[in-house]
C-alpha positions as CSV (number, residue, x, y, z in Angstrom):
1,X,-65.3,113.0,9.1
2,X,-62.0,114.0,10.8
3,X,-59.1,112.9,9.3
4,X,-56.5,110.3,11.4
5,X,-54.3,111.3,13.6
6,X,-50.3,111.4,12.8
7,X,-48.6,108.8,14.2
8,X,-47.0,110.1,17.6
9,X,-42.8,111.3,17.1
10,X,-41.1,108.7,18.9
11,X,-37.7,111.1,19.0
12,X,-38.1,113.2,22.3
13,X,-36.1,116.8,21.7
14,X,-34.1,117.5,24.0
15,X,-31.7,120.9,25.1
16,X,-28.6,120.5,23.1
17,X,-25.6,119.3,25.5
18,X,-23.0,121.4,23.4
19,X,-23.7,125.2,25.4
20,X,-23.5,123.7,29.0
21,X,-20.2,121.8,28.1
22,X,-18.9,124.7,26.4
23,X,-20.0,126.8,29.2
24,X,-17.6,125.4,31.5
25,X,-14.7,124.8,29.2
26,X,-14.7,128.8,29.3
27,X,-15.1,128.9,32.8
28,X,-12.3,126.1,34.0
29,X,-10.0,125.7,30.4
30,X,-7.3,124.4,32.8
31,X,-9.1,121.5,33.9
32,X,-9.9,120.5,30.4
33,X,-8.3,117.7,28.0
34,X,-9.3,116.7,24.6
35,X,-8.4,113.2,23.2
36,X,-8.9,111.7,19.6
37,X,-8.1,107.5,19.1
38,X,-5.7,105.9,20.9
39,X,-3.6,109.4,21.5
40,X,-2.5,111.4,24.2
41,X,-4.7,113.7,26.1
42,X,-3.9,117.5,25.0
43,X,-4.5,120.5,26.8
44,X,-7.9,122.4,25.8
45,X,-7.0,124.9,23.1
46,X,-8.6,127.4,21.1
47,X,-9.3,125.1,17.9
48,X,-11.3,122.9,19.6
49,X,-13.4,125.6,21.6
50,X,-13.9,127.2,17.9
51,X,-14.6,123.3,16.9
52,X,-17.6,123.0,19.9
53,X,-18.8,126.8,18.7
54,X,-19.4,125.5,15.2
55,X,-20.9,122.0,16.2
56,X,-23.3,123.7,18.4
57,X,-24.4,126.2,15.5
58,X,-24.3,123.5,13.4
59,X,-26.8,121.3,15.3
60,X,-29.2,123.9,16.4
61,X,-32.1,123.0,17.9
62,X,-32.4,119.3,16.2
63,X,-31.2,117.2,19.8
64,X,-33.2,114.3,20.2
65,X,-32.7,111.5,22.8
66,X,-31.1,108.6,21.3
67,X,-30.3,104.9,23.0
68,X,-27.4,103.7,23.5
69,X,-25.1,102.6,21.0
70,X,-21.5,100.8,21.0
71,X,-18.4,103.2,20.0
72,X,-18.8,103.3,16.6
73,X,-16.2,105.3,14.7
74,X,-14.1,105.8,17.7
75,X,-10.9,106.7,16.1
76,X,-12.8,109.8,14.7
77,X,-14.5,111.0,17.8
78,X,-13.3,113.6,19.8
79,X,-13.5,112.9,24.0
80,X,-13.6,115.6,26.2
81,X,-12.2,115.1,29.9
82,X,-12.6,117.5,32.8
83,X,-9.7,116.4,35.4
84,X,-8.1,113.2,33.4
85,X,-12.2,112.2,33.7
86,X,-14.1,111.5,30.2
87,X,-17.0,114.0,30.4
88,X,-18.7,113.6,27.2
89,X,-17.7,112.1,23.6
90,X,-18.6,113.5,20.1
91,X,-19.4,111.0,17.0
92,X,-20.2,112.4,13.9
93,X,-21.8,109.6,11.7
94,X,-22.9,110.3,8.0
95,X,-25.5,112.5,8.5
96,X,-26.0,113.2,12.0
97,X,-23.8,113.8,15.7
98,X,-23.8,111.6,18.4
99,X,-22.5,112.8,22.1
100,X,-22.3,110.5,25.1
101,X,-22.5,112.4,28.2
102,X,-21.2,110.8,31.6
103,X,-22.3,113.8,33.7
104,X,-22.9,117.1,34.0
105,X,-19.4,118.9,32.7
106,X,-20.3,121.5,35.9
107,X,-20.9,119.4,38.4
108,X,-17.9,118.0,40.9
109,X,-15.9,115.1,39.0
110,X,-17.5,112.7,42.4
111,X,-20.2,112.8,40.3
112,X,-19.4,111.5,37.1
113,X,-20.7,108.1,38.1
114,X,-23.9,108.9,37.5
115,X,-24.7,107.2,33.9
116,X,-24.5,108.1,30.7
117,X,-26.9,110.2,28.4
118,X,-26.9,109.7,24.7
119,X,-28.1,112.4,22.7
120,X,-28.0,112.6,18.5
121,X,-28.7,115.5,16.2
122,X,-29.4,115.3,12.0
123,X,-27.0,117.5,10.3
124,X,-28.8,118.5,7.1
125,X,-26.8,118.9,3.4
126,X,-22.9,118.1,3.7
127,X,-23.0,119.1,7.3
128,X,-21.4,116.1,8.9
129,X,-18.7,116.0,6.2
130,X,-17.9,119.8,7.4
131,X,-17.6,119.4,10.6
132,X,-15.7,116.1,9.8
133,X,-13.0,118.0,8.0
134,X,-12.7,120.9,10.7
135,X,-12.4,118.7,13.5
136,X,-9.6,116.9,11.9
137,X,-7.8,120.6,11.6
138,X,-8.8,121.4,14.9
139,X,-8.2,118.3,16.5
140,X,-5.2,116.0,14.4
């Protein structure tokens, strides 16, 4: 007799979004603004590139498509514009990371138009709570 079959993963892994966004923060920092609650946008700086460095370690591998969900915890996340245009935001939630991506940070803005991509990794242990705290040094 063969034993059943595991049910099928319904979570789809997917390529992290962090290196490509990164990627061209390094390659056009001018063009790039942060933006946490209802204040100002801020020039790209260092701290939150070293933020986005230690996210993306953080997360690994563990991306999975996720639907869409509203703005939960907005005050705490951290948007990323390329040329005044929101590009992608970062949630973190108890135990896991949530980016909304509108397009493709190397594309031409034109395109940002395009829809929106939700992906969500599990941070194991205290992770969350650790990049919680950093990102509020890194990003006040």
């Amino acid at each position: 007799l063969r034993a059943p079959a595991a049910p099928a993963d319904s979570r789809v892994g997917i390529d992290s979004p962090v290196p490509r966004v990164r990627g061209a923060i390094a390659a056009w920092p001018e063009v790039w603004t942060w933006q946490r609650g209802s204040g100002p946008e801020r020039a790209m700086n260092d701290a939150v590139r070293a933020w986005l460095d230690q996210l993306d370690v953080a997360t690994g591998s563990r991306w999975q498509a996720s639907p869409s969900a509203p703005g939960v915890g907005s005050a705490r996340a951290l948007r990323l514009l390329r040329n005044g245009r929101l590009y992608m935001t970062v949630r973190l939630e108890a135990n896991a990371v949530r980016v909304d991506s509108t397009a493709d940070p190397t594309s031409p803005p034109a395109s940002a138009s395009t829809g929106t991509a939700v992906a969500r990794a599990p941070l194991p242990g205290s992770g969350a709570a650790s990049l919680r705290t950093t990102l509020d040094q890194a990003a006040p």
